[in-house]
C-alpha positions in Angstrom: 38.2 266.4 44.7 37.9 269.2 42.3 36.0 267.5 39.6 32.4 268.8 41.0 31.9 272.0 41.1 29.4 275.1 40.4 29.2 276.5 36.9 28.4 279.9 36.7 29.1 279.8 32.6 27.3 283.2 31.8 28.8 286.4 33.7 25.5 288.5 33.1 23.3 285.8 34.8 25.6 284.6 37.3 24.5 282.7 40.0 20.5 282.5 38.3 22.0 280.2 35.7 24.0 278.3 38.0 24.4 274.5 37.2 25.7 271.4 39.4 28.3 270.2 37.2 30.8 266.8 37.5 33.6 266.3 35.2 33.4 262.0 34.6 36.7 260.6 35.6 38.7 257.4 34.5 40.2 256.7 31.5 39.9 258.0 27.8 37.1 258.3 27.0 35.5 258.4 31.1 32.2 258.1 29.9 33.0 254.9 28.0 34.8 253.3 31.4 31.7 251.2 32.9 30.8 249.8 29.8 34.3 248.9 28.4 34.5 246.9 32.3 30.9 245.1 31.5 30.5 244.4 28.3 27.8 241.9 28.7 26.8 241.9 25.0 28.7 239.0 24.0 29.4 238.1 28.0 26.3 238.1 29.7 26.5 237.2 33.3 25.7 233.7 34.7 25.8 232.0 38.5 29.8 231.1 37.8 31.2 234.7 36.5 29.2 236.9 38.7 31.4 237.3 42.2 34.1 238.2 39.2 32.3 241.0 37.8 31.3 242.0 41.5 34.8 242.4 42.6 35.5 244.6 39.2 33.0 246.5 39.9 33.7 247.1 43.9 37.4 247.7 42.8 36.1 250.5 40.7 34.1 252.0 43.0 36.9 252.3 45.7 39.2 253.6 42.7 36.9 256.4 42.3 36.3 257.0 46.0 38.9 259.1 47.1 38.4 261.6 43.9 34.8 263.1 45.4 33.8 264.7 48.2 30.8 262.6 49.1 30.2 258.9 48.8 28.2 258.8 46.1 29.8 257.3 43.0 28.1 257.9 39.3 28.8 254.8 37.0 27.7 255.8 34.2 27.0 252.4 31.8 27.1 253.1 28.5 28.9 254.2 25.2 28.7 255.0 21.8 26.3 251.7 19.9 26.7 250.3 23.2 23.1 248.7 23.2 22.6 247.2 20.1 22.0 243.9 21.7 20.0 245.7 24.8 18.4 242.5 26.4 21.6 240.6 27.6 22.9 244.1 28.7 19.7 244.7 30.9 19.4 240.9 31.8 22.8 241.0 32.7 22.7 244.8 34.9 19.7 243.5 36.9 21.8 240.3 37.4 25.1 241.9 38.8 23.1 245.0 41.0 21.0 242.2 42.5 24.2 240.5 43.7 25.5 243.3 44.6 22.6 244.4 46.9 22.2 241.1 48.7 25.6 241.6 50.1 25.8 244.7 50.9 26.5 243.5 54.7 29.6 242.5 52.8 30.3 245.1 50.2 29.1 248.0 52.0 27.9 249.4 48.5 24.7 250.2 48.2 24.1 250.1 44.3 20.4 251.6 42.6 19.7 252.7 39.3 19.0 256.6 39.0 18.4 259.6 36.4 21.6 261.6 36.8 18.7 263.8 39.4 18.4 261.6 41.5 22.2 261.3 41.6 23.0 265.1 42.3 20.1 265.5 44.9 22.0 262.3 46.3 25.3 264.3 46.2 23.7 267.3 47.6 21.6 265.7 50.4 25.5 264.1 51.1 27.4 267.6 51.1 25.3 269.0 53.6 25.2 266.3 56.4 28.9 265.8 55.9 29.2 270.0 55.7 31.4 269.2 52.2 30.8 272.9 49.9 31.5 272.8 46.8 33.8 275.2 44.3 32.4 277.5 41.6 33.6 278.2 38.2 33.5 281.3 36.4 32.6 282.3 33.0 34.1 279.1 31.1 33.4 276.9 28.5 36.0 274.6 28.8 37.1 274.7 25.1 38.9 272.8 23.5 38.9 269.4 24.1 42.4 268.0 24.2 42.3 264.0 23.9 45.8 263.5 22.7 44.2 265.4 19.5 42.5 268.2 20.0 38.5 268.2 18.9 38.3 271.4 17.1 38.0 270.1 13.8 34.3 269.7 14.1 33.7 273.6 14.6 33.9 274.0 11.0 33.5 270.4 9.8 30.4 269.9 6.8 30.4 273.5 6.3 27.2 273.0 3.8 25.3 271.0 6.5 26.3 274.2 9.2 24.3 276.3 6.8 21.5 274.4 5.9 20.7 274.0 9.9 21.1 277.4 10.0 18.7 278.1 7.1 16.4 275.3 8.9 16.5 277.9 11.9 15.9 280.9 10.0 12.6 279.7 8.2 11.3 278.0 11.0 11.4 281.4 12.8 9.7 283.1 10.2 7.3 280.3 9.7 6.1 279.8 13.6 5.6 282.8 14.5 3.0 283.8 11.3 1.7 280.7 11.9 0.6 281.5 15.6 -0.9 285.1 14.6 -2.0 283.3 11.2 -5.0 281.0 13.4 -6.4 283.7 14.5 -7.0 285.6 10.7 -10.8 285.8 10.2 -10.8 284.5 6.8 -11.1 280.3 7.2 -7.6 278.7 5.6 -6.6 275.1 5.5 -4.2 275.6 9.5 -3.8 271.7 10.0 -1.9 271.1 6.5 0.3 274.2 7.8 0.8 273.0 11.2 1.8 269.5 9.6 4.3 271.8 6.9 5.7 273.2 9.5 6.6 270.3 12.1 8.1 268.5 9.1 11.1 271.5 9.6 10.9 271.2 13.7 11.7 267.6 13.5 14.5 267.9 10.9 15.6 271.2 12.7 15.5 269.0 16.5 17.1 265.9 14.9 20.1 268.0 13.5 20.8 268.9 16.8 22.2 265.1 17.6 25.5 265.7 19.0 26.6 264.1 16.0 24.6 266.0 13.7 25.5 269.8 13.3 28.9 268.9 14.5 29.6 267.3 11.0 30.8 263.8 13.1 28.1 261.3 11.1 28.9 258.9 8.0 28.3 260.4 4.6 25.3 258.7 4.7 23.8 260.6 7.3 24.7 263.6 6.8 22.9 263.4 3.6 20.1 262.2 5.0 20.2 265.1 7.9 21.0 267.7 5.2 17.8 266.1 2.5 15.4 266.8 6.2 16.3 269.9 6.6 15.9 270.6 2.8 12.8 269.0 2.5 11.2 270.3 5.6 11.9 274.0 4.4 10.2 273.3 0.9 7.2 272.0 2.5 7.1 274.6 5.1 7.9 277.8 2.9 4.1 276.1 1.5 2.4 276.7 4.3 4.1 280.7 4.6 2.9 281.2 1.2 -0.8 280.3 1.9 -0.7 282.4 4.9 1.0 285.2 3.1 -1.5 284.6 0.3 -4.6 284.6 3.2 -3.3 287.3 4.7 -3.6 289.6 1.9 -7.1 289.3 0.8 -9.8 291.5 2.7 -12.4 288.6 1.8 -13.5 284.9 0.3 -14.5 286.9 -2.5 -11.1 287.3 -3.8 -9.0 285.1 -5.2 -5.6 283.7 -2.7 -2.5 285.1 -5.0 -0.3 282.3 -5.5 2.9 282.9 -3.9 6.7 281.4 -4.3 9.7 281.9 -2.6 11.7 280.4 -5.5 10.1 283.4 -7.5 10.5 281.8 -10.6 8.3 284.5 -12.2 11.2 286.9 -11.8 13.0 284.6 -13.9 10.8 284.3 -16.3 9.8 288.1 -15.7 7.4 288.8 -18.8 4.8 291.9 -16.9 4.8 293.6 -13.5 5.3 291.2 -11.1 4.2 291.7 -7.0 7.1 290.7 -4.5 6.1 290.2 -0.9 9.2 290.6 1.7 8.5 289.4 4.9 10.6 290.4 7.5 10.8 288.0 10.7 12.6 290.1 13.4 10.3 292.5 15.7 12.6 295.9 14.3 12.3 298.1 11.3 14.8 296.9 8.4 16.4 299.1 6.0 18.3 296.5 4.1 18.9 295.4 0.5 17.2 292.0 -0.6 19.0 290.2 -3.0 16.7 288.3 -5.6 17.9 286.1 -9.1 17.0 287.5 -12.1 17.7 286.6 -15.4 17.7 290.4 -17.1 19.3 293.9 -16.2 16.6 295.5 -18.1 14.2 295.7 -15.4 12.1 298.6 -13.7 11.1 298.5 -9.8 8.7 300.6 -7.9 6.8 300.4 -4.4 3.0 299.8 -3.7 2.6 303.4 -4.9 3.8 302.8 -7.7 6.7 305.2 -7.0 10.2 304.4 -8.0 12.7 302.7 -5.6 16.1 302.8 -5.6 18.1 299.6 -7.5 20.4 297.8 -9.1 21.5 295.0 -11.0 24.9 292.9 -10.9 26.7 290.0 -12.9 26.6 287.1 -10.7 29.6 284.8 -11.2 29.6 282.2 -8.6 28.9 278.8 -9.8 25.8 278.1 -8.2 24.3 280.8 -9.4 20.2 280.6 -9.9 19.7 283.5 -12.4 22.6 285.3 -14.6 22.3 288.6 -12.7 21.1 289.8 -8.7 19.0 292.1 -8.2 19.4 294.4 -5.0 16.5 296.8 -4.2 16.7 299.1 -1.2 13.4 298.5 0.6 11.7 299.3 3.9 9.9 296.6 5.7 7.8 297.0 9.5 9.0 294.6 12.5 7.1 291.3 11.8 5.7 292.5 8.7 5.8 292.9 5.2 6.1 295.5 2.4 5.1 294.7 -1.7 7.2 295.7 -4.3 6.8 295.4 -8.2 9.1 294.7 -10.3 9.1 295.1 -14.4 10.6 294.6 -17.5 12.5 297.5 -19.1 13.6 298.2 -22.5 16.6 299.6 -21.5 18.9 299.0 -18.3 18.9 301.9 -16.1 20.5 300.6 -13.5 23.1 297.9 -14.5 26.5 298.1 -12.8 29.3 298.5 -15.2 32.2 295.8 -15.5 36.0 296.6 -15.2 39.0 294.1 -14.7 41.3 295.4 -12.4 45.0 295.7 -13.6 47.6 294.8 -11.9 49.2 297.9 -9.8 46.0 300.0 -9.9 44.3 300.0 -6.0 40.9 300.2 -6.0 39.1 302.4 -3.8 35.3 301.1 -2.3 33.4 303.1 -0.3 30.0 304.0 1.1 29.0 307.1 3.9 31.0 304.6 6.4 33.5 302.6 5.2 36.4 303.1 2.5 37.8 299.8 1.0 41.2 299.7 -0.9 42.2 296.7 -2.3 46.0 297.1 -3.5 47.0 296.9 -6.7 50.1 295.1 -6.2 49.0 291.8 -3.9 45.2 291.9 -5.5 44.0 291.7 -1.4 42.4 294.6 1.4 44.9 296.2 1.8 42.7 299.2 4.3 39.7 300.0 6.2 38.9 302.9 7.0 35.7 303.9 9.2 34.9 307.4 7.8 32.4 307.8 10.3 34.8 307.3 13.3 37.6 308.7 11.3 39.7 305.1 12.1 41.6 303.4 9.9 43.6 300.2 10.0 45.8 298.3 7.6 44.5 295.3 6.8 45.8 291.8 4.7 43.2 289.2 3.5 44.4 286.1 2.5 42.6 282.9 1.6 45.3 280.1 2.5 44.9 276.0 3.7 46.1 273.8 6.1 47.8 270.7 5.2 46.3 268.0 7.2 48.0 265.4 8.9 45.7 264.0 11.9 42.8 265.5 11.3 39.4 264.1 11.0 35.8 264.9 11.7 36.3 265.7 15.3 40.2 266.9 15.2 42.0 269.3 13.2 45.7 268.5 13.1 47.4 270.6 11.1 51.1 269.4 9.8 52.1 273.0 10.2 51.4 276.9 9.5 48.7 277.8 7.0 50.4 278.4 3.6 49.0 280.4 0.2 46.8 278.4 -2.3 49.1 279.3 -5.1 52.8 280.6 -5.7 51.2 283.1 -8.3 49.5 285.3 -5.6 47.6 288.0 -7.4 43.8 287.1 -8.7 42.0 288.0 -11.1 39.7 290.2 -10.2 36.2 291.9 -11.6 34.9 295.0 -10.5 31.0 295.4 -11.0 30.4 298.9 -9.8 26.9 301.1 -9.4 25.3 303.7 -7.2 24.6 301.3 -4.8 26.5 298.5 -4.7 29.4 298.0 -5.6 31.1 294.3 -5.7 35.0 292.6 -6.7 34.6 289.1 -7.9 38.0 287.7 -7.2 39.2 284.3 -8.3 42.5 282.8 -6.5 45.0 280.4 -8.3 45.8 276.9 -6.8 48.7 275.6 -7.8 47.3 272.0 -6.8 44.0 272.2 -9.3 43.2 273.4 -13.0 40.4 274.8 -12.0 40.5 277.5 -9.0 38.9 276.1 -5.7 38.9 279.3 -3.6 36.4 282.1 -5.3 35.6 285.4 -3.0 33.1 288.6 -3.8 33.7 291.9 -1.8 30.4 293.6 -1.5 29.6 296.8 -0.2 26.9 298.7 0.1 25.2 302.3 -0.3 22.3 303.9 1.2 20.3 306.4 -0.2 17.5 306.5 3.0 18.5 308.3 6.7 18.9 305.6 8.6 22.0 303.3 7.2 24.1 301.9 9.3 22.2 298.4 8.8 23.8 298.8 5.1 26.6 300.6 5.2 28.4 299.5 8.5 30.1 296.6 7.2 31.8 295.2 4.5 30.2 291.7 3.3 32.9 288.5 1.7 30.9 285.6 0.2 32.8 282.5 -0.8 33.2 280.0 -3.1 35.1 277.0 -1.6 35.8 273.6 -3.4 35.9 271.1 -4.5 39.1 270.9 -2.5 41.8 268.6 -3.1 42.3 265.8 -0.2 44.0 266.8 3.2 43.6 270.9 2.7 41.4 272.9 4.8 40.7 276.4 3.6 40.9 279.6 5.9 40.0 283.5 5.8 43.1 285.1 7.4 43.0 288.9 8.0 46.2 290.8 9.3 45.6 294.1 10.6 47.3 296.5 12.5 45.5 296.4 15.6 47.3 295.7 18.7 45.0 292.9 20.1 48.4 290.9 21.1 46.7 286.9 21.1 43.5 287.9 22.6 40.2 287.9 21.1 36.7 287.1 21.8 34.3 284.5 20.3 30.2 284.2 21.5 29.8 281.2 23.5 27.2 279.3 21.7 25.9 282.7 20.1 24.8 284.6 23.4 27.8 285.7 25.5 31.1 286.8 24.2 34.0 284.8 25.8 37.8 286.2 25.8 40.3 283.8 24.4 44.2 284.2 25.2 46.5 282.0 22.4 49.0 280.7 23.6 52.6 280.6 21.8 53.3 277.3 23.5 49.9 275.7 21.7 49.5 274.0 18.9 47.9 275.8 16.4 45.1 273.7 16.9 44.5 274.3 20.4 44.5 277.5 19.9 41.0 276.6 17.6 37.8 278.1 19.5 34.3 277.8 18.0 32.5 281.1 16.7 28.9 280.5 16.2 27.5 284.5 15.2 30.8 286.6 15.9 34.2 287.6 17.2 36.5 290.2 17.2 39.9 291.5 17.9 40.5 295.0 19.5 42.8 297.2 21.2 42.1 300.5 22.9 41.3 302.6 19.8 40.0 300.0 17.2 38.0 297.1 17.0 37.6 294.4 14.1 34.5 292.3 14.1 33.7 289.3 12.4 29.8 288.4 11.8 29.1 284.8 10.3 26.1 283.4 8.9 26.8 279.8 10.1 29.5 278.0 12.5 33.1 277.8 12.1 36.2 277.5 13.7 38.1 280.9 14.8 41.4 281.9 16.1 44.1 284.6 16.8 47.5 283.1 16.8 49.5 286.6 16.8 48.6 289.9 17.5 46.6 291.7 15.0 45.4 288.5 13.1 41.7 286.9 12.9 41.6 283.6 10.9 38.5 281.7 10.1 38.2 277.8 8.6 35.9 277.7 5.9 35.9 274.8 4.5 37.7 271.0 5.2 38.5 268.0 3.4 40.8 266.0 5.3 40.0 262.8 3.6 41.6 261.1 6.4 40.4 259.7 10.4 40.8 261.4 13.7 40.7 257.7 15.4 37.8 259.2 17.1 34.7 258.1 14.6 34.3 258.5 11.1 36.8 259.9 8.6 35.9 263.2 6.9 36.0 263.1 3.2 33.7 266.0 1.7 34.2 267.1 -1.8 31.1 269.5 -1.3 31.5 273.1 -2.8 30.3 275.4 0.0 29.4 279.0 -0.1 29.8 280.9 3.5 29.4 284.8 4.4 30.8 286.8 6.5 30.4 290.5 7.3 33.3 292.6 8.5 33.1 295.6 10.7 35.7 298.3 12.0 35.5 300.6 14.5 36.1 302.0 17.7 35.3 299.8 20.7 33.0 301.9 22.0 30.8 301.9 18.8 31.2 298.0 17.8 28.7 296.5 20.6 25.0 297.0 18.8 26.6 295.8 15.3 27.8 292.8 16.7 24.6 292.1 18.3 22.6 293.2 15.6 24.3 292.3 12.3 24.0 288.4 13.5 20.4 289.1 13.7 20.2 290.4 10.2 22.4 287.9 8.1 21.1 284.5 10.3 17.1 285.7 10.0 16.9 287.3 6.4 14.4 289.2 4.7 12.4 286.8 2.3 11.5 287.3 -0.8 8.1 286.0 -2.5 6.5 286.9 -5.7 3.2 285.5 -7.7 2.3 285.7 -11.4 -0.8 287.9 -11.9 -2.3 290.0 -14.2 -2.9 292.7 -12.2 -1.8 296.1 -12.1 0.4 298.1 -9.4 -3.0 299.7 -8.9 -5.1 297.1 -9.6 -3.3 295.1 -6.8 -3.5 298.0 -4.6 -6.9 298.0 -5.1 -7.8 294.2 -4.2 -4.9 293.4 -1.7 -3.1 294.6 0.9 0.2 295.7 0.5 2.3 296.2 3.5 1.5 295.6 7.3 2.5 294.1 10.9 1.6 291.8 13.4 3.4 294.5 16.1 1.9 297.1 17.5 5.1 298.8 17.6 8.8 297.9 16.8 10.9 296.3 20.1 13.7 297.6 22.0 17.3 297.4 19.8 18.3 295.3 22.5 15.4 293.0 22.7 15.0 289.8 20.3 11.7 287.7 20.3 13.1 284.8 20.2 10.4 282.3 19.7 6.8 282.8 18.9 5.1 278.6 18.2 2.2 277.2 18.9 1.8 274.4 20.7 -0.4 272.4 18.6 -2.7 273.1 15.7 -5.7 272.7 17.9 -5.4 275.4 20.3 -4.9 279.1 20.7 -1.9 278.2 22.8 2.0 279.5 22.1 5.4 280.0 23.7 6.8 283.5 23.8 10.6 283.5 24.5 11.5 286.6 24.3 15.5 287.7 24.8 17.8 290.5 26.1 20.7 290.7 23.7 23.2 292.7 25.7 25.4 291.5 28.7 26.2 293.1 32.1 28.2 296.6 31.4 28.5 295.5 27.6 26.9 299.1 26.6 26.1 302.2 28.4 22.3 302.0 27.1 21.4 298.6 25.6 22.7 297.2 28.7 20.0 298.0 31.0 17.2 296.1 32.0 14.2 296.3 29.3 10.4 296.7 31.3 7.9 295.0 28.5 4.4 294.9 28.4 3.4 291.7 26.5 -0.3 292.7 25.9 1.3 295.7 23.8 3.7 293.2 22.0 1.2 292.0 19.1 -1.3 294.0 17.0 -3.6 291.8 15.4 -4.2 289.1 18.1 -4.7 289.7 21.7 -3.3 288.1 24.7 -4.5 286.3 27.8 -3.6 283.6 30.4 0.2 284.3 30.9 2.2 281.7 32.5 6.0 281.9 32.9 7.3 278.4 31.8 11.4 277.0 32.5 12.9 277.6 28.9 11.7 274.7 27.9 8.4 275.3 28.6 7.5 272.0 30.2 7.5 273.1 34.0 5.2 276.5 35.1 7.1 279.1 37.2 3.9 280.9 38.0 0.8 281.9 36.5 1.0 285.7 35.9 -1.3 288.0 37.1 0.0 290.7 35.3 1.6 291.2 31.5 4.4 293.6 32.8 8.0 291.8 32.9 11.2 293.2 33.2 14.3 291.4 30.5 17.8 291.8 32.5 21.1 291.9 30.6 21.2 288.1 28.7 18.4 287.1 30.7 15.6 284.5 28.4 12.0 284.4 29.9 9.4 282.0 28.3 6.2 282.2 28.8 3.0 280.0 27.6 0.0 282.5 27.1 -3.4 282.5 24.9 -3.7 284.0 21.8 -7.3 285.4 20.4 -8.4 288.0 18.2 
C-alpha cells in the first residue's frame, strides 16, 4: 500500500509544493492495463458478451483492492491511439458502467466516470473516515525509468529539435515581454499583426511540449513538422520585435521606422556604417561578447558616441557557418534594454586574430584574468584548468568518444558496452586563432568509421577589458560539430579530472533544483543516465566542475572524477517502445565549463544558464545615416526597468493576455534554493510598481502559476520571493 503517497519533490518549497501522487499499478505498461482488458474498438459490447466483460472487470477491481489504502480504485481507460474509433469505445463504456451500476446490490462496486479530482478528493474524503495517513516522499524525481530497458535515451534524443525548442523559448521571452511594454508606446504601430507574430511561436513553443515532442519519441515526420513550427514561428515573430524595435526608436511619426533584421544581412554585405541594435531580455546588466557573421576582418566598430569599442574577428570553420568570419564585440547593454553599436568597413584589419596549427608535442597555454587552459601537446585534449582567481587547479582529460548501440531507440539507450574513442589515431588536428580577446582551438577528431570526420569541437575563451568580468571570463565555452554519424553510435563529451567526487554528482531537476545522483557500480551504464536540462557538476571538498548546457541532454558520472554528456544519437534501430530513431542530422551543441571552489560555483551555475539559454540579440538596418546623424534622429540605448533586479531574481514571464487589453502575467522567480548561498539565498522583498520604467502598474492579482485561478486580489505591490519560490500575478499595465 505504498504506491500513494505525498511528493514533496522540491526541498526549498517543501510541503507548499506538495502533490497527492499515485504510482498506476498492473502490468507493463499500467496505464495501458484497462484498455488492453476492453478493447471495444473492434469488440464492442452487446446484450450476450456483457456479464463477461463485467466479471473482467470486477476481477480487476478486487486484484487491485488489497494494493491501496482506501476503496477507491482508479481505472484508468486508455492508451497510446487508443481512440481512433472513439464511438464504439464510448458506446461500449456507457454500456458496461450501466450494467455495472444496476447491480451493484450484486457487485458491490459502485462505478462513475471522474477527472482524476474528483478521484483524489474521493481518496481523501476515504483516508479520513477510515483514519488511513498517507507517506511522504522527499526530494525525488524518480529517474530513470527502468522497463526491462531503461528510458534514458530520450534525454538527449533529436538533439537539433532540443535546441530549436530551446531557441523557440528564448525568442519568445524576448518577444512577450517588449510586446507587453510595446502597447503602451505613444507612437500608434500595427500591435494586432504582432500579437498574431507572436502566438504563431506560443503555439509551436506549447505543441512541442507533447510528451512526445521535445523528448525526440515522434516519427520523422513529426518531428519535422514540430521542428518547421518552431522555425517558422520565430521568423514571423522576430517580425513583430523588429517593428517594435524600429517604433521604439523614433521620438515621432515624423521620422521614418528604421528597418531592422535579425539575420543582419547588411553586415554581410557591409558596404557603410551600419547601426546594430542588441537587445538584451533578462532584467540584469550584461557585460558579454555578441557574436555576429561577417563576411570581412577588415572592419571598424564603435558605440553611439562614436567612440571605439573593443573587438575582434575570427575564422569560422564549422560547416554551417553563415559568414566566413565572427565577429565578437565587447558591449554593455541595460536589464531589458538595449544599446546601438556601428559597425564599418576598414581598409586594413586591426583586429583579426592570427592562425597557428598546433604541432604535435607543443602544449598550448589559454588563458584569461580567470582561467588558464592547457591543451597537451602529446594527446591534442585539456589536459588542465586552472582557476587563477581561486588559485585551483585540476587535471583534466576531454575526450569525444561513442557508444555502440545495441537496444537502443528513441526512448532507451542500451549501450553494448563502455564508451570507446572515435578513432585509433587519437591526436587532432587542431587550429589556433588567437587575439586580445578571444582566443579559440578549432579541433577536428578522426573517425576511423568515416572519410570525412563526424566529431568537430572549438575551445573558446574569453577576455575582458571592462571591471566587471566574470560573465566573460569565468568559464571556458566547447561548441560542437556532431554528424552525420554512422548507424548505431552515439556521441559523448567525457571529461576526467582529478576531483574526488567518487560517483556522485548533481543534475537540475527540470532546470530549477539541483538533485544529487549516486552511480551505482552494480548499474548498467545506462541506468546510471540522468537528464541535465541547464547544469551539473561534480565536486569534492576543495573543487568543483560545472557543466552549463544550452539545450537538454543526457548526463552521468560513472567513476569518480568523471562527467560525460551525450551529444548526439543515431541508433538507427527500435527500443520496442515506439518509433525507431534514425537521425542523420548534423547538430551543433554548447556547453560552458566552469572550475572552482564549491563555495564560489553557486551564482555561475545559476547565472551562466540564464546567459547562454536567453542571448543577447543582435539587429542591424541599412541606412544612410551617420553615427551622428543617427544619434541625432534616434535613440540609441535605453530600458524598460527602472533599475536592474536582484542577481538572484529572474522575471520569468512578462505576456499579455490578449492583444486587446492592457492585461499581463508577471511570473517572476527566485533562483537560489534553501541554504544554496550565504546571500542569494535569502528571501528577495520586491516592489512591482518599481519593476518597470516606462509603463505603470495597477490592479495586482496573485494568479496559481498558471494563471487561470486568482489567489487574491492585492492590495498592495510589496511581495516577498523565498528560496525557489515562483509567484504569478495578473496586473494592468498603462503608461
Amino acid at each position: 500500500q505504498m504506491l500513494q503517497f505525498n511528493w514533496q519533490g522540491s526541498p526549498s518549497l517543501g510541503a507548499s509544493a506538495e502533490l497527492f501522487t499515485e504510482i498506476m499499478d498492473g502490468n507493463t505498461p499500467a496505464y495501458c492495463d484497462w484498455l488492453s482488458a476492453f478493447d471495444f474498438s473492434n469488440n464492442p459490447v452487446n446484450s450476450g458478451s456483457v456479464e463477461q466483460f463485467a466479471q473482467t472487470f470486477i476481477s480487476m477491481v478486487q486484484q487491485r483492492t488489497p494494493n491501496f489504502k482506501t476503496p477507491n480504485i482508479l481505472a484508468a481507460w486508455g492508451c497510446d491511439f487508443a481512440f481512433q474509433n472513439a464511438v464504439p469505445m464510448f458506446e461500449s463504456m456507457d454500456y458496461l458502467l450501466n450494467y455495472l451500476q444496476q447491480n451493484y446490490s450484486t457487485t458491490h462496486i459502485n462505478v462513475k466516470y471522474a477527472t482524476v479530482s474528483e478521484y483524489f478528493e474521493a481518496v481523501k474524503q476515504s483516508a479520513v473516515q477510515l483514519q488511513k495517513t498517507f507517506p511522504t516522499n522527499y526530494g525525488d524525481d524518480f529517474f530513470p525509468l527502468d522497463e526491462g530497458l531503461f528510458w534514458t535515451g530520450y534525454y538527449t534524443s533529436r538533439t537539433e529539435l532540443k535546441g530549436y525548442v530551446r531557441e523557440g523559448e528564448a525568442v519568445a521571452h524576448l518577444a512577450e515581454s517588449l510586446y507587453s511594454v510595446a502597447k503602451q508606446f505613444p507612437i500608434s504601430w500595427d500591435s494586432q499583426t504582432a500579437f498574431d507574430q507572436l502566438s504563431s511561436l506560443r503555439l509551436a513553443n506549447a505543441d512541442a511540449q507533447h510528451h512526445d515532442g521535445v523528448t525526440g519519441t515522434s516519427i520523422p515526420q513529426v518531428v519535422l513538422m514540430y521542428g518547421d513550427d518552431i522555425n517558422s514561428g520565430i521568423s514571423s515573430t522576430f517580425s513583430g520585435v523588429e517593428a517594435i524595435i524600429g517604433t521604439y526608436l523614433i521620438p515621432n511619426n515624423t521620422i521614418p521606422v528604421p528597418g531592422f533584421s535579425v539575420n543582419n544581412e547588411a553586415l554581410l554585405t557591409l558596404a557603410s556604417s551600419t547601426p546594430v541594435v542588441i537587445y538584451n531580455s533578462l532584467s540584469w546588466t550584461r557585460n558579454e561578447y555578441i557574436v555576429i557573421p561577417v563576411n570581412t576582418d577588415q572592419l571598424s566598430v564603435v558605440n553611439a558616441n562614436n567612440t571605439a569599442v573593443p573587438f575582434q574577428v575570427n575564422p569560422n570553420y564549422f560547416s554551417n557557418a553563415i559568414g566566413s568570419h565572427n565577429l565578437f564585440i565587447e558591449v554593455t547593454i541595460p536589464p531589458f534594454g538595449f544599446a546601438t553599436y556601428f559597425v564599418s568597413p576598414a581598409s586594413s584589419s586591426p583586429s583579426s586574430s592570427s592562425q597557428q596549427v598546433i604541432q604535435e608535442g607543443e602544449d598550448q597555454i589559454i588563458s584569461n584574468s580567470f582561467i588558464e587552459l592547457t591543451i597537451s601537446g602529446t594527446t591534442g585534449r585539456i589536459s588542465n584548468i586552472t582557476n587563477k582567481q581561486s588559485s585551483l587547479s585540476i587535471s583534466f582529460n576531454q575526450e569525444l568518444k561513442q557508444y555502440i548501440s545495441q537496444q537502443s531507440g528513441a526512448y532507451c539507450f542500451g549501450p553494448a558496452g563502455a564508451a570507446e574513442s572515435l578513432s585509433s589515431s587519437p591526436i587532432p588536428k587542431s587550429i589556433v586563432s588567437s587575439g586580445p580577446l578571444v582566443t579559440e582551438v578549432f579541433q577536428v577528431f578522426p573517425c576511423d568509421e568515416a572519410a570525412e570526420s563526424y566529431a568537430k569541437q572549438n575551445i573558446r575563451v574569453y577576455s575582458s577589458s571592462l571591471s566587471n568580468v566574470q560573465d566573460v571570463e569565468d568559464f571556458v565555452e566547447l561548441s560542437f560539430e556532431i554528424g552525420q554519424l554512422p548507424s548505431h553510435r552515439e556521441v559523448i563529451i567525457s571529461f576526467e579530472t582529478s576531483i574526488d567526487s567518487r560517483q556522485v554528482f548533481s543534475t537540475d531537476d527540470n532546470g530549477f533544483e539541483f538533485l544529487e545522483r549516486v552511480s551505482s557500480f552494480t548499474q548498467s551504464i545506462e541506468g546510471n543516465y540522468y537528464p541535465l536540462i541547464y547544469s551539473g557538476f561534480i565536486k569534492d571538498d576543495q573543487s568543483q566542475f560545472t557543466v552549463i548546457s544550452e539545450r537538454s541532454h543526457g548526463a552521468s558520472s560513472l567513476y569518480g572524477g568523471e562527467f560525460e554528456v551525450m551529444l548526439h544519437r543515431n541508433p538507427d534501430m527500435g527500443d520496442g517502445f515506439g518509433p525507431g530513431l534514425t537521425d542523420t542530422t548534423t547538430v551543433y551543441p554548447s556547453l560552458r565549463l566552469i572550475v572552482d571552489k564549491p563555495q564560489n560555483s553557486k551564482l555561475p551555475a545559476r547565472r551562466q544558464p540564464m546567459l547562454i539559454n536567453f542571448p543577447l540579440v543582435a539587429m542591424s538596418a541599412q541606412t544612410s545615416n551617420s553615427v551622428s546623424e543617427w544619434k541625432d534622429y534616434y535613440k540609441t540605448d535605453g530600458t524598460f526597468l527602472q533599475s536592474a533586479l536582484p542577481d538572484n531574481i529572474h522575471m520569468l514571464s512578462l505576456n499579455s493576455l490578449a492583444s486587446n487589453t492592457n492585461q499581463v502575467i508577471l511570473r517572476l522567480t527566485h533562483l537560489f534554493a534553501v541554504g544554496e548561498h550565504p546571500v542569494l539565498s535569502q528571501p528577495v522583498v520586491l516592489d512591482l510598481s518599481k519593476i518597470l520604467s516606462t509603463v505603470q502598474i495597477s490592479d495586482v492579482a496573485e494568479t496559481t502559476l498558471t494563471a487561470n485561478s486568482v489567489i487574491a486580489n492585492m492590495t498592495s505591490t510589496m511581495i516577498t520571493l523565498e528560496p525557489k519560490q515562483i509567484r504569478t500575478f495578473v496586473v494592468t499595465l498603462s503608461a
